[in-house]
Each structure stands twice: as structure tokens, then as C-alpha cells.
N, C-alpha and C positions, 0 to 999 in steps of 0.2 A: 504494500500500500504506500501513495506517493502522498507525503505533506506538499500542498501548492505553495502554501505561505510561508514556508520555512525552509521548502525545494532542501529537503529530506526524509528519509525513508521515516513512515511509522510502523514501531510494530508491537506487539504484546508481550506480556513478561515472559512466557515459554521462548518464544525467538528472541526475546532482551536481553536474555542469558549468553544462549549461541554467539552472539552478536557481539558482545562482550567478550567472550571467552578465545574467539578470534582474534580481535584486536589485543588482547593483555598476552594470546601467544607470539603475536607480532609485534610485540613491546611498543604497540601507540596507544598515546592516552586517546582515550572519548569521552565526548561530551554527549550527557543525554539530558536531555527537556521534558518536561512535564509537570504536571499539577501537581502541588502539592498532598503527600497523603497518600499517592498510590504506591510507595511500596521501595523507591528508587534504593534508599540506604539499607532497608533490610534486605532486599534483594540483591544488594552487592556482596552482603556480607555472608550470604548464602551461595553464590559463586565463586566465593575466597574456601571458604570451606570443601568445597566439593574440587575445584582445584589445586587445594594442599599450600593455602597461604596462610600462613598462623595468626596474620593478625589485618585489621580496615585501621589505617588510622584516621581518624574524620578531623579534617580539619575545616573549618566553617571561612572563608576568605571573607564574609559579613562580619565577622569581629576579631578580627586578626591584623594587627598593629603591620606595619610593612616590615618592622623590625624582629619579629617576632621568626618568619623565616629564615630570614638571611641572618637575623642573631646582632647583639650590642659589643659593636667595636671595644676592648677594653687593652689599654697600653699595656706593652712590654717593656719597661723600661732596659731591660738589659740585653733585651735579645734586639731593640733596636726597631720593634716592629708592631703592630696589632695584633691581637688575637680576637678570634669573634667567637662572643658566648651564645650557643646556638639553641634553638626549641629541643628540648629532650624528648617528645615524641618522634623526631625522625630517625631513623637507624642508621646505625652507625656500623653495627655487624657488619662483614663485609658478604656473611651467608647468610644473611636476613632474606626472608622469602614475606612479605608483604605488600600488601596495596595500600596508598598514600590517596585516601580520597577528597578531593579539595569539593568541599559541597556548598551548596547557596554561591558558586564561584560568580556568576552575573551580580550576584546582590551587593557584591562589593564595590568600592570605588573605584574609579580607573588608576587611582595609584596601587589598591590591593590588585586590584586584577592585572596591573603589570609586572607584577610580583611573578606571577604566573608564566609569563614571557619564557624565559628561560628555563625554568623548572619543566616544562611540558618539553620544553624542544631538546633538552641537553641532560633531563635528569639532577640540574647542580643548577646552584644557588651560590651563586659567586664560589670560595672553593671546595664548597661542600660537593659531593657526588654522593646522587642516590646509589643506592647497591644493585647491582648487578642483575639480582633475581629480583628487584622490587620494578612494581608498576605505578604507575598515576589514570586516576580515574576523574573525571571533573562532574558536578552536575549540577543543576540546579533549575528555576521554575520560565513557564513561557510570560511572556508581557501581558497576554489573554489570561492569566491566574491572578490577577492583581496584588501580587506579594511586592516585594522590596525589589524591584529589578531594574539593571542600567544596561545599554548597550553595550554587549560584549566588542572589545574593540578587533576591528579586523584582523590586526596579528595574530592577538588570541586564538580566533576563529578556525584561523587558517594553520594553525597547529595542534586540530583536534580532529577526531573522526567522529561527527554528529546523529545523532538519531533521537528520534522523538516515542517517548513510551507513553501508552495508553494502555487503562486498564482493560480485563477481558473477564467476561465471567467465568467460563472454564476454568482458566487457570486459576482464579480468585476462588472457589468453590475445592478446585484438588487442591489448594493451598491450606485451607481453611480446615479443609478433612485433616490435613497432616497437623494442624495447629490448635489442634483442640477448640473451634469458637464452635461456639452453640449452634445445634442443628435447627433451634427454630431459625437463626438469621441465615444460614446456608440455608434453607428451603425458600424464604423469604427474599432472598438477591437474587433466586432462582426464578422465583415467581416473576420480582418485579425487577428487572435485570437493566433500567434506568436509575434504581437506585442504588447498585453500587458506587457509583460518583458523580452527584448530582449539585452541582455550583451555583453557588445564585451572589455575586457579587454584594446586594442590598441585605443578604442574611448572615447574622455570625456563624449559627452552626450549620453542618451542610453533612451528608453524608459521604465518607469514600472508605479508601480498605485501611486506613490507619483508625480512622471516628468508627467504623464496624466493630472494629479488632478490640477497642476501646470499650465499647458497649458490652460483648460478648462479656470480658473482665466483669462486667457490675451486673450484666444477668446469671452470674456464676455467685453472686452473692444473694440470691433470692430473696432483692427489694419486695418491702410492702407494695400491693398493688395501687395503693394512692402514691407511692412515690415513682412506681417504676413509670408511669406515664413523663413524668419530669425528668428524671436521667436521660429515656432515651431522647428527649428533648434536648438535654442540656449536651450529648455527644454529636446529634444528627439532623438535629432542625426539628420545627414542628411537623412540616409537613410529611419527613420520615415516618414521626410519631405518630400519627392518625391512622396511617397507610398501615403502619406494624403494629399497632394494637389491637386493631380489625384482625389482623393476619393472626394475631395470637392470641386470637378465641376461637380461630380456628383448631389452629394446631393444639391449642389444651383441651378440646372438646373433642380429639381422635381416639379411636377405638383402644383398647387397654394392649399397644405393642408387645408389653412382655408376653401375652399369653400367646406369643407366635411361637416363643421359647417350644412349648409344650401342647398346642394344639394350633396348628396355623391354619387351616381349614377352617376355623371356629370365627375367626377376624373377620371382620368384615371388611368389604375394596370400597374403597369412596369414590364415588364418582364425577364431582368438582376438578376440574383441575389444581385450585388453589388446595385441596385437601391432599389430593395424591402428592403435587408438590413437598407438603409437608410429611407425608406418609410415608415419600420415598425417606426422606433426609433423616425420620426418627429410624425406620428400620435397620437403614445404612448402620447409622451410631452404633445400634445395641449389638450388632453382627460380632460373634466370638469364634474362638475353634472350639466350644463347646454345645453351640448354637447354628451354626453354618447351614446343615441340612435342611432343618426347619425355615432358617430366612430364605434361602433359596428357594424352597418349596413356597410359603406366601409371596414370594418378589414373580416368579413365575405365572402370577395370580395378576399382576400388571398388567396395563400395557407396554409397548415393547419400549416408548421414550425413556417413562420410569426405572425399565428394569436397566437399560442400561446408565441410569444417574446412580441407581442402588448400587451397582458391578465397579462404577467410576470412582462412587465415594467410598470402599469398603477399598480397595485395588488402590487407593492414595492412602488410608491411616495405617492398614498394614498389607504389604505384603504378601505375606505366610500363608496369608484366610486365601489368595487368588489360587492355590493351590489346591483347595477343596474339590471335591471331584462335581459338583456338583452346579460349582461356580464357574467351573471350564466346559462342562456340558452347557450353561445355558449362554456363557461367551461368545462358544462356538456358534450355536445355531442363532444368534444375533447377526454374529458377522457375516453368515452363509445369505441371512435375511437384507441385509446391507450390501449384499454383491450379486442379489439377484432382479 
């Protein structure tokens, strides 16, 4: 997918990965754009781990003195010369395997952000040198996100490999399964898949995958229900709030899932879509290797969109259960039904 306005590619976090992983093997930093809250610095640091770098240092160029990289000149008087006291987050190791990621890098001033100049192009900051195995990452928000932003100056620009990320719900949903947030909101961003990042300039709070992730946290604290209307207020907007409180009289009004444990035939199938949405996402959760046969046996009870959101989300929290013989029989004859 082509951005017009930015005349760069967009893509979603499963290819923002790729995309990434490319460039830090060809040791060029990038520059990625987007809305604040979709995911840009966890997602890096979920890349560093899976690539085997020990460590993200995050350095914010929005409140970083120009002094602070390059370090405060302080005399030698005997040796005749300067020494520069430098930031002790940067590695000094010469086997250090890390990513230096400069974030909110637009938000800064053109004198931070020409700080930047050299560090992207040469790795070194007057005589310091990055190490060897370390990378540089840049990122930070579009001028469309109305946060703290200044024009990147064209040198900059032109010493980064750019791409614009946008959330996706698939990914945002197999992210979700692996991260434990509540199945009513993965059913819910399912349902209503406009509000996983919904912006409105004139509102403070607003929904996306950082304010979800946030909410999840305080619906694991099982608010009174005069308050829970207020929180998810105070994470996502109101207009989230009306839309998901409806949705979760749904979902707490569903049939008694445990008892698929030990009679799944007995459950009843909802026929709503906003129900099966949430039917899928409870089943998904409870799925065990104690249990497996039984969920299969109710999920087969689906239709076929469902059964494969139940197979997607059970297949991202673990693994091990997609090895169920049960789980590979109804996989299979999906994808035979997918290529026929």
C-alpha cells in the first residue's frame, strides 16, 4: 500500500516487523511515522528480542539537551586537551548487541534533531562510535496526529529508510491473545474494528492499542459497575464507552462457557453476530490441553468465520493446544474450504 502524502510505503505491524528486520540486517536506521499509541516502541522492542539484541535504549530527542549526546566538554589540564563526559546509556562495549532508538525524533528542535545528522549517517557523535553490532532506529508521530511535531529537516530525511505504520486488527487481536487483555475487548475491536484507533482531534481521550491495553489492566481489577462506565471513559472516550457497554451486556448475558468443558452439545450457538463475536473470543480464552476436544467439538458448532477467529486466537496464546488432533482436523478442512 502506497502513502500519496508522505510518497511512502504503509504497512501493518506483521510487515513492520519484516520491514524493520531488513533494514537493522543492512545496518540502516529507519524512520517510521504514525499515530501515537499504536504500538511503534513496544513493537521495536519485541523485534530486538526475537533478533537477539539485549537491550532498546529509548532515547526521546523531545527532551534531550544537544549536550547530553555528544557529552560536556571537561579540561584536561595535563594531558593538554578535552575530555567529553558522555550519556551513560550509550554502549561503550565494543560486543554490545543493541538498538539505540531515538523516539519522538520530529518532536525535537532543529538543533536536537541535528544532533541526529551524524549519529544516523556515521554511527558516532563527534568521537564516540556506536559499536559495531548496535543499530539506530528513529521514530516518531505524523503532523495529521496533532502531537509536538516540526519538520524533519531534509538531511535528516534523507539519511533514513521511511515507512508509515498503521494499525490492523488481525494483528492487534493475535497480539492481544498472546498478551493476556481481556476477551471481552478482543471480541469487541472484532466486532467494531473502527475502534481500535479512533482520533478525534477536539476529544482528550480517544481509543487505540496503547488506551485498549490500558483499559484491559482496570477491567482485570473488577470495577464496580457505576464506576466501570467512567474508566472506560477516562482510557477511551465517551463515545468508546456507550458503544462497549452495550457490547458488554452482551457478552455477560452468554451462555454458561465452562459447561462446554463437560457437555458442549448442551450450549447453546447465538445467532447475533455481535454475540458469536463475543462467543468466539470467551471460548478461544478458556481452551486448555485439558479441554481441547470439547472446544473443538462446540467451535465446530460455528460458523466457518468464527471457527477460524477461535483456531487464530487459541494458535497465538499457545502453541502446544494447535497440536490437538482435533484442532488440525478442523484447520485442515477450513483451508481445503478456503481453496475450493
Amino acid at each position: 500500500m502506497q502513502n500519496t502524502e508522505m510518497n511512502i510505503a504503509t504497512v501493518k505491524p506483521s510487515e513492520w516487523k519484516d520491514f524493520i528486520k531488513v533494514c537493522l540486517s543492512a545496518d540502516l536506521p529507519t524512520m517510521t511515522w504514525g499515530a501515537s499509541g499504536i504500538g511503534k516502541s513496544d513493537g521495536l522492542r519485541q523485534i530486538a528480542e526475537e533478533e537477539g539484541y539485549t537491550d532498546v535504549i529509548d532515547i526521546r530527542l523531545s527532551v534531550t539537551d544537544p549536550t547530553d549526546l555528544k557529552g560536556i566538554p571537561v579540561p584536561d589540564v595535563q594531558a593538554g586537551f578535552v575530555r567529553w563526559l558522555r550519556d551513560q546509556r550509550l554502549p561503550t562495549d565494543p560486543k554490545a548487541k543493541v538498538i539505540v532508538l531515538l523516539d519522538e525524533v520530529n518532536s525535537g528542535t532543529p538543533i536536537e534533531q541535528a544532533m541526529a545528522y551524524q549519529f544516523t549517517l556515521d554511527k558516532a557523535i563527534g568521537d564516540y562510535v556506536l559499536p559495531e553490532n548496535c543499530r539506530i532506529v528513529c521514530a516518531g508521530n505524523r503532523v495529521s496526529d496533532r502531537g509536538v511535531v516540526n519538520t524533519m529537516p531534509a538531511p535528516l530525511r534523507n539519511r533514513l529508510v521511511h515507512v508509515e505504520l498503521v494499525p490492523d486488527v488481525d494483528d492487534w487481536t493475535t497480539w492481544a491473545s498472546q498478551n493476556d487483555i481481556v476477551p471481552e475487548l478482543v471480541a469487541f475491536v472484532r466486532w467494531k474494528q473502527d475502534q481500535l484507533h479512533h482520533f478525534e482531534p477536539e476529544f482528550t481521550a480517544f481509543p487505540s492499542p496503547r488506551s485498549i491495553a490500558m483499559l484491559s489492566s482496570i477491567m482485570k481489577k473488577r470495577p464496580s459497575s457505576s464506576l466501570e462506565h467512567k474508566l472506560v471513559e477516562g482510557c477511551c472516550g465517551r463515545g468508546f464507552a456507550i458503544e462497549f457497554t452495550g457490547f458488554l451486556k452482551v457478552f455477560r448475558s452468554l451462555p454458561d462457557v465452562q459447561r462446554i468443558k463437560t457437555d458442549p452439545d448442551s450450549v447453546e450457538v447465538p445467532t447475533d453476530p455481535c454475540t458469536l463475536y463475543a462467543m468466539a473470543s470467551s471460548v478461544a480464552r478458556m481452551a486448555d490441553a485439558t479441554n481441547m476436544d470439547n472446544v473443538m467439538k462446540y467451535t465446530k458448532r460455528l460458523g466457518r468465520e468464527f471457527q477460524m477467529l477461535v483456531l487464530g486466537d487459541i494458535g497465538a496464546r499457545d502453541k502446544n493446544l494447535c497440536k490437538n488432533k482435533s484442532f488440525i482436523e478442523m484447520n485442515c478442512d477450513l483451508k481445503k474450504l478456503a481453496q475450493s
